[in-house]
C-alpha positions in Angstrom: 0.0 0.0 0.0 2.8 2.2 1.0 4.7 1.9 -3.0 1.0 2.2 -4.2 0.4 5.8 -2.8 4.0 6.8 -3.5 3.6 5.7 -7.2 0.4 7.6 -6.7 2.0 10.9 -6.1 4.7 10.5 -8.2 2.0 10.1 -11.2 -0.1 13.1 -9.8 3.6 15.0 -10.3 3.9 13.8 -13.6 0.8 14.3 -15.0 0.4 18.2 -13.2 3.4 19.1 -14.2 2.3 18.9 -17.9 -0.6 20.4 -16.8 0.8 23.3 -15.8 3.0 23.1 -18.7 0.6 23.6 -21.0 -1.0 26.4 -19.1 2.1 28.1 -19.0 2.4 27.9 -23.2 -1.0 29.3 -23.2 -0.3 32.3 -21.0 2.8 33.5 -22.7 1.4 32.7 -26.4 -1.3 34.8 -24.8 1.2 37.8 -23.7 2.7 37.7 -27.4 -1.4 38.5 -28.8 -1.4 34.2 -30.1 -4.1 33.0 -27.8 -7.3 34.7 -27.9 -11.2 34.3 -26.9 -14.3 35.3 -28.4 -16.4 37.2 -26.6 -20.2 36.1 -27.6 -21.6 39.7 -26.5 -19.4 41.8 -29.4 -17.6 39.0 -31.0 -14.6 40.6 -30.4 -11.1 38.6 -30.0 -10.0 39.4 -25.8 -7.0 38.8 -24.6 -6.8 35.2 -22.8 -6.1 35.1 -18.9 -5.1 33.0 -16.4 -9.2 33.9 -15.0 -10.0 32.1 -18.1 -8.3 28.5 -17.6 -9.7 26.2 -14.8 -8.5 23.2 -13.7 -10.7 20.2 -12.4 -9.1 17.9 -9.8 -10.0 14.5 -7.6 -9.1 16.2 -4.4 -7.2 18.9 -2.5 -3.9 17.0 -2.6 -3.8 17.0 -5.7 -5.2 20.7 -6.3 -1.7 21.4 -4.0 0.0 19.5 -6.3 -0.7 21.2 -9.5 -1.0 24.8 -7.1 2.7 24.1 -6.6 3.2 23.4 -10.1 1.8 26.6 -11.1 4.0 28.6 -9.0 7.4 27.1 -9.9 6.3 28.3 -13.4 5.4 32.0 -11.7 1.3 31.2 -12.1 -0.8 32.7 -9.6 -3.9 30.3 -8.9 -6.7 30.0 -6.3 -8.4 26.5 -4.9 -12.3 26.2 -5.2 -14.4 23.7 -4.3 -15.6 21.9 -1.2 -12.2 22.2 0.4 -13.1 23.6 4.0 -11.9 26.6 6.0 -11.8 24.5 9.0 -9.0 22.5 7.7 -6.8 24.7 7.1 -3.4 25.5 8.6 -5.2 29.2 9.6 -7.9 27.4 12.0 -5.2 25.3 13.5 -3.3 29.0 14.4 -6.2 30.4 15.1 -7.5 27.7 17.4 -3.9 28.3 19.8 -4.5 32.3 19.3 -8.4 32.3 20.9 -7.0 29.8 23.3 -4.1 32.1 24.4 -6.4 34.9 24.8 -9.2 33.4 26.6 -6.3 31.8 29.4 -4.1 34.9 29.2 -1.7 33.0 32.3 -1.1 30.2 30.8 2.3 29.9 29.3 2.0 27.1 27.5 -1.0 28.5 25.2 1.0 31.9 24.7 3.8 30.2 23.4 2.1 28.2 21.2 0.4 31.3 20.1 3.6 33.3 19.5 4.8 30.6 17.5 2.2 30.4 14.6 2.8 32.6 11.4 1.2 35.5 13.1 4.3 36.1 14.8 6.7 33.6 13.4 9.1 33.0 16.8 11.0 29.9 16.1 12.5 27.8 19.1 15.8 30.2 19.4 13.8 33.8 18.8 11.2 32.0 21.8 14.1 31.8 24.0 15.8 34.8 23.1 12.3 36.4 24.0 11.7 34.8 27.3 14.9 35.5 28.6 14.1 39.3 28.1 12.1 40.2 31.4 10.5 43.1 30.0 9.8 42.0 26.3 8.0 38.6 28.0 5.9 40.4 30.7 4.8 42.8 27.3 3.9 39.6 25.8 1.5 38.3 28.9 0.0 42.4 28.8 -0.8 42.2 25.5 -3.2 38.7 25.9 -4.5 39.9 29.4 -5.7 43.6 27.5 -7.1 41.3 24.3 -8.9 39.0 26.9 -10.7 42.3 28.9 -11.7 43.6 25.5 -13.5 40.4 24.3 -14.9 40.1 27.3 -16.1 44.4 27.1 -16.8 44.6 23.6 -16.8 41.3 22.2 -14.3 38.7 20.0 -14.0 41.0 16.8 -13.3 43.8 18.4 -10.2 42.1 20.1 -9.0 40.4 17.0 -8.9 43.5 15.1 -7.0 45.5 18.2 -4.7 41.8 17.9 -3.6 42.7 14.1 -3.6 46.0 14.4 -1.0 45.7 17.8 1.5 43.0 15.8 0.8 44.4 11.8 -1.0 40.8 11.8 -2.2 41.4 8.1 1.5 42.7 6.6 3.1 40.0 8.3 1.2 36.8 6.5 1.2 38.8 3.4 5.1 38.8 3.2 5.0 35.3 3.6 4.4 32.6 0.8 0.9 32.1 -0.2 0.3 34.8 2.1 -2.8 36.3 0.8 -4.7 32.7 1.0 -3.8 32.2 4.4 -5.0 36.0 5.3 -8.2 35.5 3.6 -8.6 31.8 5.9 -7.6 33.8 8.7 -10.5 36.9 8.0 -12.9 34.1 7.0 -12.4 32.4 10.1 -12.5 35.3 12.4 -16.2 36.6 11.0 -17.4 32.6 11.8 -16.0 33.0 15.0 -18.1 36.6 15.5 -20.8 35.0 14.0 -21.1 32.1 16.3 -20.4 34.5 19.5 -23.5 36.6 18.8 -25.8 33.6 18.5 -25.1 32.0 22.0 -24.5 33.4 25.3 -21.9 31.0 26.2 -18.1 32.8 27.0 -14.9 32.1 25.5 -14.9 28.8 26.9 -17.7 27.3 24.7 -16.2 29.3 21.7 -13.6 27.4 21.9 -15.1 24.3 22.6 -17.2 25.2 19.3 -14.4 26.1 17.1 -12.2 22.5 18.4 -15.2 20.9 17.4 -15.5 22.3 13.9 -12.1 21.3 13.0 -12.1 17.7 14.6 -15.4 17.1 12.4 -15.4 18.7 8.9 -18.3 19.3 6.9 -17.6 19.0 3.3 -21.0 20.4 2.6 -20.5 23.1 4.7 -21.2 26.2 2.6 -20.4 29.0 5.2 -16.9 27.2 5.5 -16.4 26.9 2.2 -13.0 28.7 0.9 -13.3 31.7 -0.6 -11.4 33.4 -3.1 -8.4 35.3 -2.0 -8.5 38.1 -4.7 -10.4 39.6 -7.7 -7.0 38.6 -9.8 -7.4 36.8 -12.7 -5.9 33.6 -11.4 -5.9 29.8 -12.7 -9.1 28.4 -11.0 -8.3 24.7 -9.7 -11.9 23.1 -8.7 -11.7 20.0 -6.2 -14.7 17.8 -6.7 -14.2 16.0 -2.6 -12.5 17.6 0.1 -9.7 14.4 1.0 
């Protein structure tokens, strides 16, 4: 089973790799005026885009696949389908970031919290921080303040003083794929508002909700459905099941 799935990937390699091959040919014979549409409205040759090419795929490993593909060849693309928000690296650092607020004592949950891509500590910069007095206790201020604001005016109102505090937004845009995994992180932070306003329960059950949503996906799940992460005209790659 193990040289089955290996042969697997190896063929999903092969055969994305001429897929984004050919997808490549047709965007730069496009740049050079050679590959052109019709538009039924005025009949008029456009210009063909990268908004114009879709890709269908058996599942979101492979969609990575070919995703990868794309960008080796420097084409941007964006995953559709029933691919989940809740499974997503973003939930997963959101998940340690409401728990580090809501148990702003417990040293174990900021540290896990300080390292996700939000603030990107690795093991030495961790150290380096705790063995700075000052810069630690900021650290422990800065999750007691967030927790008193959720609790005053509510989750959204402490995540958006949490970005603004630590330039949340610049800081996964500069990284790879940045923009997806900002757009996960905003998706998931409206969800969480969302389910706050329609119970009375505190943090605690907010987080018992949000562990819940990622231990049990929903592939049906429209309102956790990933959404698109810009208005660019980017390669579409459709998933038909979320595995």
């Amino acid at each position: 089973m193990h040289y089955q799935r290996i042969e697997q990937m190896l063929g999903d390699l092969q055969l994305e790799n001429a897929n984004s091959a050919e997808i490549a040919k047709l965007l730069n014979e496009a740049a050079s005026g050679k590959a052109t549409l019709l538009d039924e409205a005025t009949q008029a040759s456009v210009t063909l885009t990268g908004g114009d090419i879709a890709v269908l795929v058996r599942n979101h490993k492979q969609a990575y696949v070919i995703q990868q593909c794309l960008q080796q060849r420097g084409i941007n693309s964006v995953q559709q389908g029933r691919e989940n928000v809740f499974g997503s690296t973003e939930a997963l650092m959101l998940e340690r970031v409401l728990k580090a607020i809501a148990e702003p004592d417990n040293t174990m949950a900021m540290t896990a919290a300080l390292a996700t891509d939000l603030w990107a500590y690795d093991a030495s910069s961790l150290y380096a921080l705790q063995q700075d007095e000052a810069a630690w206790t900021a650290q422990f201020e800065l999750f007691y303040d967030l927790h008193q604001v959720w609790l005053r005016s509510g989750f959204m109102r402490a995540f958006r003083q949490l970005l603004n505090h630590i330039s949340g937004q610049q800081q996964l845009l500069s990284l790879p794929v940045g923009e997806r995994k900002l757009t996960n992180l905003l998706h998931l932070a409206e969800l969480v508002q969302a389910q706050s306003t329609q119970q009375d329960g505190g943090m605690s059950s907010i987080l018992q909700w949000f562990a819940s949503r990622i231990q049990s996906i929903d592939p049906n799940d429209e309102t956790g459905q990933l959404r698109l992460e810009s208005d660019e005209q980017l390669v579409h790659i459709l998933s038909l099941i979320h595995i």
